[in-house]
FIKOL-725649 format. One line per field, with one value per atom (N, C-alpha, C, O, CB): residue in three letters; residue number from 1; x, y, z; atom name. Coordinates in steps of 0.001 Angstrom, whole numbers. Glycine has a CB too. Layout:
fike <- c(ALA/...);
zavo <- c(NUM/...);
u <- c(X/...);
v <- c(Y/...);
w <- c(Z/...);
voro <- c(CA/...);
END
This chain:
fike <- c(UNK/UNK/UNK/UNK/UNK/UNK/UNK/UNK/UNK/UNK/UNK/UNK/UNK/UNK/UNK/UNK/UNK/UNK/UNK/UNK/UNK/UNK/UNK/UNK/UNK/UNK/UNK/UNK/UNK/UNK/UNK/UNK/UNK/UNK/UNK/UNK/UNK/UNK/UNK/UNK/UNK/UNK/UNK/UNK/UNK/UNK/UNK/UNK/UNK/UNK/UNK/UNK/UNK/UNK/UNK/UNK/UNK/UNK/UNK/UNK/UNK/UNK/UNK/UNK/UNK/UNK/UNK/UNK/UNK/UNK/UNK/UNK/UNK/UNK/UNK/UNK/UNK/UNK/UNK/UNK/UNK/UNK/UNK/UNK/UNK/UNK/UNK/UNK/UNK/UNK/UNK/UNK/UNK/UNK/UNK/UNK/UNK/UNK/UNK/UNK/UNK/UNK/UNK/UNK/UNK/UNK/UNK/UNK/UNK/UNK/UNK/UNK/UNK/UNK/UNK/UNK/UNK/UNK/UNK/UNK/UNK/UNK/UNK/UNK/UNK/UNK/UNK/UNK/UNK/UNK/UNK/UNK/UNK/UNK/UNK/UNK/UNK/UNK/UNK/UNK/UNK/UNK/UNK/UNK/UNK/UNK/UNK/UNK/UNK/UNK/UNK/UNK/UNK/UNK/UNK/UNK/UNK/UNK/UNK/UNK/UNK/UNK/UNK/UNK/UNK/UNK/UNK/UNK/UNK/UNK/UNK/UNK/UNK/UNK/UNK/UNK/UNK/UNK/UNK/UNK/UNK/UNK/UNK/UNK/UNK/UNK/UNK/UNK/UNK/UNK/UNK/UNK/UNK/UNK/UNK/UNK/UNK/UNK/UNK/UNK/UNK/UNK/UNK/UNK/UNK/UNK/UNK/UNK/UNK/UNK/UNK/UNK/UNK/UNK/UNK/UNK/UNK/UNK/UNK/UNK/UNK/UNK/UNK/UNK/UNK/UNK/UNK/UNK/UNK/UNK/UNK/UNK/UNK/UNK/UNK/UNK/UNK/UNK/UNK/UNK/UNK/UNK/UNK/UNK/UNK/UNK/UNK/UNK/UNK/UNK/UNK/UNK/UNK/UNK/UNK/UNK/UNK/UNK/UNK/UNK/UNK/UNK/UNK/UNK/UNK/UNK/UNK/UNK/UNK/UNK/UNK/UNK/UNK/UNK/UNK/UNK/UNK/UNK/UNK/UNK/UNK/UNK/UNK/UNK/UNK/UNK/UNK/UNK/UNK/UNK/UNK/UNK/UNK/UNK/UNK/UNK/UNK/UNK/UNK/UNK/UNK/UNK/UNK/UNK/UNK/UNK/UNK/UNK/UNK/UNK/UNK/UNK/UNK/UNK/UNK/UNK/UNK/UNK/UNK/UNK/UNK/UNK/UNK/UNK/UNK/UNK/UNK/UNK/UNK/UNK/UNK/UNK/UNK/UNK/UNK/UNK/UNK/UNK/UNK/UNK/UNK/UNK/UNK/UNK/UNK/UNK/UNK/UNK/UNK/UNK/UNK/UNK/UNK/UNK/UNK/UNK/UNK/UNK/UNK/UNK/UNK/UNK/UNK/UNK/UNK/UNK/UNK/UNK/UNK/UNK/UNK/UNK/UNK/UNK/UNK/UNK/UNK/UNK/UNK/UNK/UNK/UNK/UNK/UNK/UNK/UNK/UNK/UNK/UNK/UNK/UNK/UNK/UNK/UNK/UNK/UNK/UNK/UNK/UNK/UNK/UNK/UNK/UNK/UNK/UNK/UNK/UNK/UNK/UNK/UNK/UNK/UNK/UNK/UNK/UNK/UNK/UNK/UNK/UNK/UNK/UNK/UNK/UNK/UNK/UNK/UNK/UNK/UNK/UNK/UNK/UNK/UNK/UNK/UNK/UNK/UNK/UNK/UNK/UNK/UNK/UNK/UNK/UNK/UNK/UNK/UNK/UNK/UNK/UNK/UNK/UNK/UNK/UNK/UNK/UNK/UNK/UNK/UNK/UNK/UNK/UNK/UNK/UNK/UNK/UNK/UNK/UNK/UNK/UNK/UNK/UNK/UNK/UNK/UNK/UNK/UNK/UNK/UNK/UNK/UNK/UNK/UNK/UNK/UNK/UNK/UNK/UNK/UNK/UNK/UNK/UNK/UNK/UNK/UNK/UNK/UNK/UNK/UNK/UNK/UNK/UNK/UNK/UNK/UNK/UNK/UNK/UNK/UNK/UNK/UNK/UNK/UNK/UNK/UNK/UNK/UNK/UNK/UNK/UNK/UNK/UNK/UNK/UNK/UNK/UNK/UNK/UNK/UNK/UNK/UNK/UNK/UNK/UNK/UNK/UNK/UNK/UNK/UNK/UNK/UNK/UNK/UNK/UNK/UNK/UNK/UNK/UNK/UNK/UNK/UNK/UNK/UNK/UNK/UNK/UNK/UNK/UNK/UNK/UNK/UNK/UNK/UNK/UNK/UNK/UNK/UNK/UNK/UNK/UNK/UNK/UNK/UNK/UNK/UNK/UNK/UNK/UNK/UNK/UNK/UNK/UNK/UNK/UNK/UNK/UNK/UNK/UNK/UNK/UNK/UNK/UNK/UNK/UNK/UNK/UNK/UNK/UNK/UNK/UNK/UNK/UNK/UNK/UNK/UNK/UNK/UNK/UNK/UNK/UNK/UNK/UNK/UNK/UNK/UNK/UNK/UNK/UNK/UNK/UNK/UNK/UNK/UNK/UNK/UNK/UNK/UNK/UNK/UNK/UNK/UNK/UNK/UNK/UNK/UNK/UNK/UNK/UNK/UNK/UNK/UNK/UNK/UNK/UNK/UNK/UNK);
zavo <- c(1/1/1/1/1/2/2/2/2/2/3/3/3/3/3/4/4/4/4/4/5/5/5/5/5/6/6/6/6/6/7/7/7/7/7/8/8/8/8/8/9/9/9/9/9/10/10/10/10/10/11/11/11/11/11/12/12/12/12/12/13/13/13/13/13/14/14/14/14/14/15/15/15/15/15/16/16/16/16/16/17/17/17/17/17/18/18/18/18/18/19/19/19/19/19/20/20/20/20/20/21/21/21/21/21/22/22/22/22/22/23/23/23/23/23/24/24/24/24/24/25/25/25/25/25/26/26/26/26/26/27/27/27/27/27/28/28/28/28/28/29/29/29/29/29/30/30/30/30/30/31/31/31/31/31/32/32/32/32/32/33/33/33/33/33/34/34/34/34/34/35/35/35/35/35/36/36/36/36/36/37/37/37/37/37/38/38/38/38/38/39/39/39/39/39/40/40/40/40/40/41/41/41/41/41/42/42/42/42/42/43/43/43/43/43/44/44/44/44/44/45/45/45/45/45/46/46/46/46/46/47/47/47/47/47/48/48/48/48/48/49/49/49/49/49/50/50/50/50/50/51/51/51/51/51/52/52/52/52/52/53/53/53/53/53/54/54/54/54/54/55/55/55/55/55/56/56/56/56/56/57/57/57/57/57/58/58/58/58/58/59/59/59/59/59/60/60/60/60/60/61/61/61/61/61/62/62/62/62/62/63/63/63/63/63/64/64/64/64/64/65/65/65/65/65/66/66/66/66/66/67/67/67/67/67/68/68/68/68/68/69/69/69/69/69/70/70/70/70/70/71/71/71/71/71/72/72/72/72/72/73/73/73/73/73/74/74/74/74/74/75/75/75/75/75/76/76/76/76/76/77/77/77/77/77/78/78/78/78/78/79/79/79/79/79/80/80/80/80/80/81/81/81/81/81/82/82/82/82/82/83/83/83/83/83/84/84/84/84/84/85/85/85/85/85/86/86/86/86/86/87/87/87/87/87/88/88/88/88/88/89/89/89/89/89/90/90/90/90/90/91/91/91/91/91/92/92/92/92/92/93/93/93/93/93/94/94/94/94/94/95/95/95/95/95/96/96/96/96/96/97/97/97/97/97/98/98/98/98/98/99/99/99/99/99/100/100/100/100/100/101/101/101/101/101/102/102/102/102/102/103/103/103/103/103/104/104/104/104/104/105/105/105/105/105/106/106/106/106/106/107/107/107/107/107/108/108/108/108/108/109/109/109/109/109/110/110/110/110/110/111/111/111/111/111/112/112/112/112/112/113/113/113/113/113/114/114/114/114/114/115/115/115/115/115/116/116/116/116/116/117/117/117/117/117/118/118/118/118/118/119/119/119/119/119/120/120/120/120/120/121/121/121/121/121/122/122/122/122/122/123/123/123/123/123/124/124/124/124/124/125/125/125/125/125/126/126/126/126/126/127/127/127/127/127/128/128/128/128/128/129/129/129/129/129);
u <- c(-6276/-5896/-6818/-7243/-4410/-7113/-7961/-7618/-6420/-7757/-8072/-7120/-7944/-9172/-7230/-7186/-8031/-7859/-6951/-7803/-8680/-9084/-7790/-7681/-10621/-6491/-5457/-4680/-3785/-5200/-4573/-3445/-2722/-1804/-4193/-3275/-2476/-1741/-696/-3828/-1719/-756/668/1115/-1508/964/2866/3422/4552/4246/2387/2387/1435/1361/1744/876/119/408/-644/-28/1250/1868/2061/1774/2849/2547/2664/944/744/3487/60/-1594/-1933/-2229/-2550/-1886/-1510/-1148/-1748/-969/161/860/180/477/2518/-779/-873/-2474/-2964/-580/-2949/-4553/-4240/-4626/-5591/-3225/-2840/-2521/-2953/-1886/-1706/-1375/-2224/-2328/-1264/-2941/-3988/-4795/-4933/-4953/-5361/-6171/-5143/-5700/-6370/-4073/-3190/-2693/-2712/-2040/-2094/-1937/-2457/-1875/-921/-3699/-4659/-4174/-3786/-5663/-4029/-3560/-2320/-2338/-3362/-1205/-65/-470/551/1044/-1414/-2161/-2473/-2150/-3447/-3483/-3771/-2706/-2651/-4816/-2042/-918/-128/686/-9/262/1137/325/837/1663/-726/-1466/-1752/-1554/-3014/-2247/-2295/-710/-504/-2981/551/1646/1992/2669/3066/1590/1285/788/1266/770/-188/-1414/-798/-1109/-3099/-89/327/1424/1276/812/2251/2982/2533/3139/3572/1635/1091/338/503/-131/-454/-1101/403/440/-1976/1332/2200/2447/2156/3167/3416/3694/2885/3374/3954/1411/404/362/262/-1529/450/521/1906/1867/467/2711/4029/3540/3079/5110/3812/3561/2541/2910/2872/939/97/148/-425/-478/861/1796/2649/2752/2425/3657/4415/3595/3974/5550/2296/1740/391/-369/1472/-18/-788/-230/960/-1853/-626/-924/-1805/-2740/-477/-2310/-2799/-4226/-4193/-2928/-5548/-6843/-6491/-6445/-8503/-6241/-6439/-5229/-5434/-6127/-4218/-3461/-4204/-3978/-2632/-5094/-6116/-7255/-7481/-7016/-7670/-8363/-8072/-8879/-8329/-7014/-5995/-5792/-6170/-4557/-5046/-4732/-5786/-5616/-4648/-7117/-8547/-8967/-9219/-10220/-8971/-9514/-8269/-8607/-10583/-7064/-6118/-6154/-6005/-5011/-6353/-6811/-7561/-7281/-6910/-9258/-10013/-10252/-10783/-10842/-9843/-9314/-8347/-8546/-8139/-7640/-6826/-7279/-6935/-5479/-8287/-8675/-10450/-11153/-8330/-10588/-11434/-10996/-11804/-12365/-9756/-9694/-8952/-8498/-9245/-8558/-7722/-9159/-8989/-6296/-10007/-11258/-10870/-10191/-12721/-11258/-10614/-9579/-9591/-11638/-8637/-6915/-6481/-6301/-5797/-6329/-6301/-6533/-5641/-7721/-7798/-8580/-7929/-7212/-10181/-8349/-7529/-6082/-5952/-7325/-5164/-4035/-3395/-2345/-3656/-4607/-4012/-4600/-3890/-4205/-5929/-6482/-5651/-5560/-7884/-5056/-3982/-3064/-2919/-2924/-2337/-1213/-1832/-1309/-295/-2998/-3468/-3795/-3634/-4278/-4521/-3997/-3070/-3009/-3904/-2361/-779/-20/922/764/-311/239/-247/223/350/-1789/-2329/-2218/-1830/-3923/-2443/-2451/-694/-443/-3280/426/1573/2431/3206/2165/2234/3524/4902/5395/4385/5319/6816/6906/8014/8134/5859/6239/6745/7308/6058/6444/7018/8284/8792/6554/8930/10361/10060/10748/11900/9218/9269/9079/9419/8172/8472/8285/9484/9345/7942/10858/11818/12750/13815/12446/12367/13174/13520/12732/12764/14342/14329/13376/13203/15304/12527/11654/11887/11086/11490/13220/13431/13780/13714/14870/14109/13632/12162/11880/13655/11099/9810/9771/9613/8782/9852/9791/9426/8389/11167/11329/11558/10210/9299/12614/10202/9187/7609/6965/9270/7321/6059/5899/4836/5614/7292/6827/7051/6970/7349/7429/7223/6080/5716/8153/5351/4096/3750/2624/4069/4972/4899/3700/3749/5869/2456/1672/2471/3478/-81/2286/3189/3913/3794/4335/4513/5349/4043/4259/7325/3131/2373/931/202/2167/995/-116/442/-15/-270/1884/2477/3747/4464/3592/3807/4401/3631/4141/4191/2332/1924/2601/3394/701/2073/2521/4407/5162/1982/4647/6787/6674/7038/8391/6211/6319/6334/7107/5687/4808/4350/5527/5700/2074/6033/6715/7937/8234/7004/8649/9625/9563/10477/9782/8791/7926/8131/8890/6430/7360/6592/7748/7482/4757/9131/10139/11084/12058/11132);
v <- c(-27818/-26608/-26419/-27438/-26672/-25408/-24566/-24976/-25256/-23020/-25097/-25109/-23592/-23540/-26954/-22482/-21654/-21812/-22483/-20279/-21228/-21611/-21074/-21596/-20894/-19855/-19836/-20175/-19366/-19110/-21280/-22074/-23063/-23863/-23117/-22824/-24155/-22675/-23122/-25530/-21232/-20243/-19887/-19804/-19044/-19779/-19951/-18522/-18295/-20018/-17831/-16547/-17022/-16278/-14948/-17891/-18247/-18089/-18198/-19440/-17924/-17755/-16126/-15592/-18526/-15516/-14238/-13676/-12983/-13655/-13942/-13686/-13609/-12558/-14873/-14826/-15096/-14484/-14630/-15459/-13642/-13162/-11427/-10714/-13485/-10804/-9918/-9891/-8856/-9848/-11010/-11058/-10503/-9459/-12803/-11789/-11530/-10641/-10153/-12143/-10035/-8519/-7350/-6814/-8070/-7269/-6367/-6549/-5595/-6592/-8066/-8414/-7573/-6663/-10310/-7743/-7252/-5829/-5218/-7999/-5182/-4030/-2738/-1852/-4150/-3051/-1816/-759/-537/-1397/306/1255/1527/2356/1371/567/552/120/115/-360/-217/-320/950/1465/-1062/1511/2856/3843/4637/3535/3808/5145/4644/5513/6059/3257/2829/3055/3171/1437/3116/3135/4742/5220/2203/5472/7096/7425/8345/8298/6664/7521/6935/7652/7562/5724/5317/5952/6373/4456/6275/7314/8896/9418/7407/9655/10739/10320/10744/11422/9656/9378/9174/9778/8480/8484/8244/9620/10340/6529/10280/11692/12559/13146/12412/12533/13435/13406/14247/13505/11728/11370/11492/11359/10266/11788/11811/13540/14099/10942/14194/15425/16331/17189/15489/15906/15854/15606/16344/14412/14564/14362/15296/16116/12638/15459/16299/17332/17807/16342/18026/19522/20089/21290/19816/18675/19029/19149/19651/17922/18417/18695/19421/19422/17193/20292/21604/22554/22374/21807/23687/24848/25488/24878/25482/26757/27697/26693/25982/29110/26834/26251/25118/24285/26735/24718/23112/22531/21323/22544/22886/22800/22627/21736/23843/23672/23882/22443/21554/25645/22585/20960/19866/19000/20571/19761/18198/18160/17127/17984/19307/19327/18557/17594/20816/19405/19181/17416/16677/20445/16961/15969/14423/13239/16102/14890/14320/14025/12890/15173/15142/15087/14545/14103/15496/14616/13534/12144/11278/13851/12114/10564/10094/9162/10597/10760/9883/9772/8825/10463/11033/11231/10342/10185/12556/10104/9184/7637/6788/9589/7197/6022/5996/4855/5477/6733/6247/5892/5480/8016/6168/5515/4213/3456/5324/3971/2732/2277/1439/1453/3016/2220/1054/-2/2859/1386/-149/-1264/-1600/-335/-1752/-2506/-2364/-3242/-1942/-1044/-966/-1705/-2772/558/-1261/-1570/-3015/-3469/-828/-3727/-4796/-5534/-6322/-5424/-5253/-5870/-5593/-6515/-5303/-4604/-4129/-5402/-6171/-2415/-5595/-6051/-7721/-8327/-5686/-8372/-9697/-9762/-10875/-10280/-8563/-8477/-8830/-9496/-7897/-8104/-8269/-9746/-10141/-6495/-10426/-12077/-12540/-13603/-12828/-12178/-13630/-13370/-14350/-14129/-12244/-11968/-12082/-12508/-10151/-11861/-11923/-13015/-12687/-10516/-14144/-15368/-14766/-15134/-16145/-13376/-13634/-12203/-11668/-14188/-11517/-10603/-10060/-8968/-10515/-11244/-10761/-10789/-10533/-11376/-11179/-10320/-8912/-8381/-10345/-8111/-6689/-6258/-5123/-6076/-7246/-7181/-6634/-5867/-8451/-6946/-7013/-5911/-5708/-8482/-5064/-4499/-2527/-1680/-4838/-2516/-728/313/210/61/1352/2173/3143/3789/2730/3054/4162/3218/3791/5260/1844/1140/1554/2191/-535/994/995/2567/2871/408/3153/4614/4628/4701/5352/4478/4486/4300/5125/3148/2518/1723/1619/1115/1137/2653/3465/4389/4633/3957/5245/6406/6488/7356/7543/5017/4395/3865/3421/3269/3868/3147/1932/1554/3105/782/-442/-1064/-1179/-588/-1542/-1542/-2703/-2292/-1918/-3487/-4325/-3534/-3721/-5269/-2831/-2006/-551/214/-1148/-509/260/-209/478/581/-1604/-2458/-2864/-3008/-4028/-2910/-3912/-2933/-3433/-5898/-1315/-484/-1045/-1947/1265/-572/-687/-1577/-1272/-1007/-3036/-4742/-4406/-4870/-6149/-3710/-3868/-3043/-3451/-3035/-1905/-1055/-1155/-727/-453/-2158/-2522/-4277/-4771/-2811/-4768/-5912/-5371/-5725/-7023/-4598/-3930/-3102/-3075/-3120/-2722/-2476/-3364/-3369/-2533/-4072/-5256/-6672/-7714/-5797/-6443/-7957/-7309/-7933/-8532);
w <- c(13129/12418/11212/10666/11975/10816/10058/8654/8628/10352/7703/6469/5701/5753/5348/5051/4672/3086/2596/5319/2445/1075/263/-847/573/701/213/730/973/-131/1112/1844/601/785/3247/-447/-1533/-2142/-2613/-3079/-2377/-2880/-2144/-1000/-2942/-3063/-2450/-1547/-1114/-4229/-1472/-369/770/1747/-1070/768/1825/3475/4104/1544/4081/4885/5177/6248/4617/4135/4275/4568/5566/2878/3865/3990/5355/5923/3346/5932/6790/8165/9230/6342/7857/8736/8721/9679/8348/7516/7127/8120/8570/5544/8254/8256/9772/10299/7947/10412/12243/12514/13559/12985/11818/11975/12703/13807/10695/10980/11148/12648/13413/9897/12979/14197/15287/15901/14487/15501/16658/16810/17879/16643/15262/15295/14371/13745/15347/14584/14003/13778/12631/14733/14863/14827/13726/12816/16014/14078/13070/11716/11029/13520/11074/9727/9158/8088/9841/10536/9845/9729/8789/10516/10474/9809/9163/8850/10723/8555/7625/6475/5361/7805/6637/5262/4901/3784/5366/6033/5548/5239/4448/6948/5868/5090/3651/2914/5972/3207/1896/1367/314/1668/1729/946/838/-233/2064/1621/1397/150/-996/2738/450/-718/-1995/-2880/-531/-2300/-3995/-3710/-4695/-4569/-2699/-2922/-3430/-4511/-1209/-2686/-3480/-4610/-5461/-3177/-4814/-6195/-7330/-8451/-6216/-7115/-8491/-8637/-9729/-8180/-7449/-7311/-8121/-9003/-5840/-7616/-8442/-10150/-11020/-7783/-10095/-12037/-12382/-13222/-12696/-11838/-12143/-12378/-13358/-11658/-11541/-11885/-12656/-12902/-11229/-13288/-14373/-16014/-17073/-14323/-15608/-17191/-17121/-18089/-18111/-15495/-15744/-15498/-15237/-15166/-15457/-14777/-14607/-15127/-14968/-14020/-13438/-12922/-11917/-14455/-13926/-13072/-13573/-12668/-13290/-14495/-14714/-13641/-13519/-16617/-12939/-12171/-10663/-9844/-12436/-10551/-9409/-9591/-8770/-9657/-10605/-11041/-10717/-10379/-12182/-10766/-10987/-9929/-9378/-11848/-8973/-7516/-6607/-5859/-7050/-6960/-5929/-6151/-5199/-6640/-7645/-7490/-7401/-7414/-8660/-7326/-6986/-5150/-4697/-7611/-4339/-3480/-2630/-1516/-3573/-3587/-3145/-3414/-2718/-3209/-4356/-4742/-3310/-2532/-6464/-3317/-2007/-590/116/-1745/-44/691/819/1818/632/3/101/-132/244/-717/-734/-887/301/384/-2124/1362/2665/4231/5379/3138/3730/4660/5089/4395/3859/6127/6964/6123/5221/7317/6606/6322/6710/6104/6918/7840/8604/7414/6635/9907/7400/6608/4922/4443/6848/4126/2908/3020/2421/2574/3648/3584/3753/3297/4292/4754/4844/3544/2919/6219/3155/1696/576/-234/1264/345/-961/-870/-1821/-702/595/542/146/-790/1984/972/296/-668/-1167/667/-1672/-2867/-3868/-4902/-2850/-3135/-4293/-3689/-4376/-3988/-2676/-2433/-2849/-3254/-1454/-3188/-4223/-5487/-6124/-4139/-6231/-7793/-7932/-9059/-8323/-7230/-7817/-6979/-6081/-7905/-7321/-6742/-5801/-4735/-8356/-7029/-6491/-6038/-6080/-7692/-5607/-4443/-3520/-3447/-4133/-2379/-1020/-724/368/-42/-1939/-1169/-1033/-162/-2130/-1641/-1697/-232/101/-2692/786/2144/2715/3668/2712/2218/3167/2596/3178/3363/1309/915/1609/2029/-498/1506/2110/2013/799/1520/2390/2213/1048/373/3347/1016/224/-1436/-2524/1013/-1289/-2653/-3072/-4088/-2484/-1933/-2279/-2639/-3821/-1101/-2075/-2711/-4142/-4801/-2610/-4463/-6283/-6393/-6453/-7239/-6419/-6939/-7423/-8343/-6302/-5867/-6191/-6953/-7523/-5360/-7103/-8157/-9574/-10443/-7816/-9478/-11104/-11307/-12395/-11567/-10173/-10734/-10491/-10812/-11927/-9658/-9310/-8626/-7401/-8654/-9390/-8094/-7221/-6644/-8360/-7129/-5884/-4960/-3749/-6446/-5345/-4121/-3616/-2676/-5035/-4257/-4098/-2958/-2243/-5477/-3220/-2757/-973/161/-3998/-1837/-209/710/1576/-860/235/1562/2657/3321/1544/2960/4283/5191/6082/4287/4758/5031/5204/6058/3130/4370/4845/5917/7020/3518/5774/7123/8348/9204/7240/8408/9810/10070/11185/9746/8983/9542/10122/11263/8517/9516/9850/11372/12196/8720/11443/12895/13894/14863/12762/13504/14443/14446/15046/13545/13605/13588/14652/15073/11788);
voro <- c(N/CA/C/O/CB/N/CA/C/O/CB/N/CA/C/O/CB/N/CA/C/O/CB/N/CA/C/O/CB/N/CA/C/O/CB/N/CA/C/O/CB/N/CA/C/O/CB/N/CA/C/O/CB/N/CA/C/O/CB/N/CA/C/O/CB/N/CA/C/O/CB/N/CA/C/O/CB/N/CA/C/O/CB/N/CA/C/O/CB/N/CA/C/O/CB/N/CA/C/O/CB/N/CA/C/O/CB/N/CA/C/O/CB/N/CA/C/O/CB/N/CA/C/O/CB/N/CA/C/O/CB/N/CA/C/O/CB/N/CA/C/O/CB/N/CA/C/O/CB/N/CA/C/O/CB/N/CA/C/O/CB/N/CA/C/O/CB/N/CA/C/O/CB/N/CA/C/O/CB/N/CA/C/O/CB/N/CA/C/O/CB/N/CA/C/O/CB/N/CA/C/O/CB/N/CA/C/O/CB/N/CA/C/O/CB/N/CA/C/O/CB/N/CA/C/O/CB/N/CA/C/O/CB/N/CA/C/O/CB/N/CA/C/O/CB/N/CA/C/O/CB/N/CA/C/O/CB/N/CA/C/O/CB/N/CA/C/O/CB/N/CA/C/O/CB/N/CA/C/O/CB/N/CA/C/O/CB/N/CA/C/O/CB/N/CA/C/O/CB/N/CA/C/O/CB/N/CA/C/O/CB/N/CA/C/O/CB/N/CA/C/O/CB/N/CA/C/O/CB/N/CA/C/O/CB/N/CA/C/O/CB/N/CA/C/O/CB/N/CA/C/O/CB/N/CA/C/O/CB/N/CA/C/O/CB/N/CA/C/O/CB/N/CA/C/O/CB/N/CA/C/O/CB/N/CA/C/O/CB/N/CA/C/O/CB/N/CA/C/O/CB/N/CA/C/O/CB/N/CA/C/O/CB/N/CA/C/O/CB/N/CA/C/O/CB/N/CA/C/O/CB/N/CA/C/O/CB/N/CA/C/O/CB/N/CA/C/O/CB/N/CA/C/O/CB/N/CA/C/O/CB/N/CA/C/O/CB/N/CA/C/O/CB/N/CA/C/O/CB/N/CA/C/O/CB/N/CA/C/O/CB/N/CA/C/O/CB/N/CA/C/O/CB/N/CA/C/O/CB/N/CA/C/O/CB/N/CA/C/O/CB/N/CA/C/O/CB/N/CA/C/O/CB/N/CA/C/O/CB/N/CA/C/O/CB/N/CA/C/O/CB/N/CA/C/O/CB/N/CA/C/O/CB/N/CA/C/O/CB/N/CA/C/O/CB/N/CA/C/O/CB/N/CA/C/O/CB/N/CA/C/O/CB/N/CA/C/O/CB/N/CA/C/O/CB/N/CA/C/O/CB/N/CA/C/O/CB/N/CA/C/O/CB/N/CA/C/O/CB/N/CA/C/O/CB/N/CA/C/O/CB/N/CA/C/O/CB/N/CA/C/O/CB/N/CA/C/O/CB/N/CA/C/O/CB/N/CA/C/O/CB/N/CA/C/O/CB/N/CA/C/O/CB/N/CA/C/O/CB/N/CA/C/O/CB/N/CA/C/O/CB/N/CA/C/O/CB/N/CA/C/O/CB/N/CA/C/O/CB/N/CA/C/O/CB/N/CA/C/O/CB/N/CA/C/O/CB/N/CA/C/O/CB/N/CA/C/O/CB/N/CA/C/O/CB/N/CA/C/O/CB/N/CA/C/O/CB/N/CA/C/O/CB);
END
């Protein structure tokens, strides 16, 4: 057996389960990750709107937009990196794996990155258990 270089972190297992994933269900990466991505595109869209209007409203809209639309390029890939992300920079995470969609919701539109990093990863386990 392999030993991989985060195998001594206490999410190690979850990494892990995130890396195999991705290898097996691609497809279910990428649209877990573009409906992630519509969501923080809304949620920034939302707040953005309550503190413009008219062109600077049109401003904020367009480059709110491409910000998301360019950071959703190979999803698949993004999504599963966010989520190994947030297992190695935060110890006590992955419970967020197991929690309801509509928790992570809240969570994201407070700004949580962890719940922001690791929708995709709950989605597709929830899926795929």
């Amino acid at each position: 057996m392999t030993t991989t270089a985060w195998a001594h972190l206490p999410n190690a297992a979850h990494v892990d389960w995130v890396l195999a994933s991705l290898k097996k269900n691609t497809e279910k990466w990428s649209a877990a990750r573009g409906a992630a991505w519509d969501a923080a595109r809304d949620a920034a869209l939302d707040a953005v709107q309550g503190a413009a209007r008219g062109a600077a409203w049109d401003a904020a809209r367009y480059a709110a937009w491409n910000a998301t639309r360019y950071a959703a390029r190979d999803k698949a890939r993004n999504a599963a990196w966010g989520a190994v992300i947030a297992l190695i920079a935060w110890d006590d995470c992955a419970y967020m794996l197991e929690l309801p969609e509509d928790v992570l919701k809240v969570l994201r539109a407070v700004g949580n990155q962890q719940a922001i990093l690791l929708s995709a990863a709950a989605n597709i386990l929830k899926e795929t258990s």
